[in-house]
C-alpha positions in Angstrom: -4.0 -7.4 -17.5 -3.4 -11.0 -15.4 -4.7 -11.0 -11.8 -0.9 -10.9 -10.8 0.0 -7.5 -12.6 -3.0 -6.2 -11.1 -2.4 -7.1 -7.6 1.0 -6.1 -8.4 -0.5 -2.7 -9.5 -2.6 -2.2 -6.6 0.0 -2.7 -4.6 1.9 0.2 -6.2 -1.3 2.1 -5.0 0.2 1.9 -1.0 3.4 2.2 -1.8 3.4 5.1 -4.2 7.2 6.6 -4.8 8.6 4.5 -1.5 11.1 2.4 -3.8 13.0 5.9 -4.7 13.3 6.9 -1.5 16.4 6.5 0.1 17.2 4.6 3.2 18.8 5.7 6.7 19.5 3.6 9.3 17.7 5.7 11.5 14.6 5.2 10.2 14.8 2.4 7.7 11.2 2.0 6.8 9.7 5.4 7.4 9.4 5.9 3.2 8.6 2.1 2.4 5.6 1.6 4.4 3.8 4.5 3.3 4.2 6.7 6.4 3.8 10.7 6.9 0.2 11.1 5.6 -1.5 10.8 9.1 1.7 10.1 10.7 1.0 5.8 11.4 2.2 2.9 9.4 -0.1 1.9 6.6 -1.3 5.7 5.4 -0.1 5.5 2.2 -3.1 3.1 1.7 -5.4 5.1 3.3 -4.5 7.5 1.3 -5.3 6.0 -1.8 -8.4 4.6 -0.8 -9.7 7.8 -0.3 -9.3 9.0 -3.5 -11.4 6.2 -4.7 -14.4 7.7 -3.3 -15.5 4.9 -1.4 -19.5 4.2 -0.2 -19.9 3.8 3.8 -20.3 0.1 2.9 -17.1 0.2 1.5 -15.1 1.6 3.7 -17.2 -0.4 6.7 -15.9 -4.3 4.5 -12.4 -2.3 4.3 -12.0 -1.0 7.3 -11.0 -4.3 9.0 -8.5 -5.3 6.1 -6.6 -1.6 6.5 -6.3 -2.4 10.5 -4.5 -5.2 9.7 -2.4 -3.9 7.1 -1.4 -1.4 10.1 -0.3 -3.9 12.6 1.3 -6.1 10.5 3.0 -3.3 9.2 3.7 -2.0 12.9 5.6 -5.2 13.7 7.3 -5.6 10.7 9.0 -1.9 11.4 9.8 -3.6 14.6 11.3 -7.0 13.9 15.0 -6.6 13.8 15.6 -9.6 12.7 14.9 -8.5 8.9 17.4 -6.7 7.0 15.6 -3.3 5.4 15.3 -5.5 1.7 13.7 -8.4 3.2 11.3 -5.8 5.3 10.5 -4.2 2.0 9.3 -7.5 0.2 7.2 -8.5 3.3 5.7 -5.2 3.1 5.0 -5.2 -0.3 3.5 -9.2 0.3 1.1 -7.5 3.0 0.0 -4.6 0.6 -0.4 -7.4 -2.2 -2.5 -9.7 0.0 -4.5 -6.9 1.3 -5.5 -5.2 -2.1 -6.2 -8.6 -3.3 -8.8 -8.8 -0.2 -9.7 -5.0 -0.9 -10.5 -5.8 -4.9 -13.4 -7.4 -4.8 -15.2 -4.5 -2.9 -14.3 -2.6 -5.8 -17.0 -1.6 -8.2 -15.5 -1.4 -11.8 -15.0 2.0 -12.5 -13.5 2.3 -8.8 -10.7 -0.6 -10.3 -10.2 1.4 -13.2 -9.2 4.6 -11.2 -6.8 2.6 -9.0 -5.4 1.1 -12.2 -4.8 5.0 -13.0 -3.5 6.0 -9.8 -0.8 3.3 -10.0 0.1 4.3 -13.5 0.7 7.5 -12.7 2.6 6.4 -9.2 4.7 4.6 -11.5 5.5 7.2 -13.6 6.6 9.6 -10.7 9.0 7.1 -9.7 10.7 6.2 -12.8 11.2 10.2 -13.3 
């Protein structure tokens, strides 16, 4: 698999079934940025990452990465200048950059279980 269908995949990983979700104008981006787990933008993540089993070392390097995620995230919900679509490709540019920075800290078998997580992700959404 290219680096680009992987980030692509890890990606997936935050966003988990938000594409299938539909949309109200209430709340626009409640299912697209992976909110409801703990209730805060960017959970969906979390979420993920803690199925991954992660060492205190690597949650410490990932800690500051998911933070950002969060408030980027945060102000994306807010900016009203964005219609929902272009909200939901900057969100899905912010979870690609930030598993790209989150891959690395990765050990194999830990990239191998994300790879799994978003095959299965994918498959719940295209049911």
């Amino acid at each position: 698999m290219n680096i680009k269908k992987q980030l692509v995949a890890i990606a997936a990983i935050g966003f988990g079934t938000i594409a299938v979700a539909p949309v109200t104008q209430a709340r626009p981006l409640r299912g697209v940025m992976g909110r409801g787990h703990r209730g805060q933008a960017g959970a969906g993540m979390e979420k993920a990452l803690d199925k991954l089993n992660l060492t205190n070392d690597q949650k410490a390097k990932i800690k500051p990465i998911t933070d950002s995620v969060k408030q980027q995230i945060k102000a994306l919900k807010s900016d009203t200048s964005l219609s929902t679509e272009e909200k939901k490709a900057k969100g899905r540019e912010i979870m690609m950059m930030a598993f790209a920075q989150i891959k690395p800290i990765l050990t194999p078998a830990q990239q191998e279980q994300a790879a799994q997580m978003i095959q299965q992700a994918r498959a719940k959404r295209g049911q």
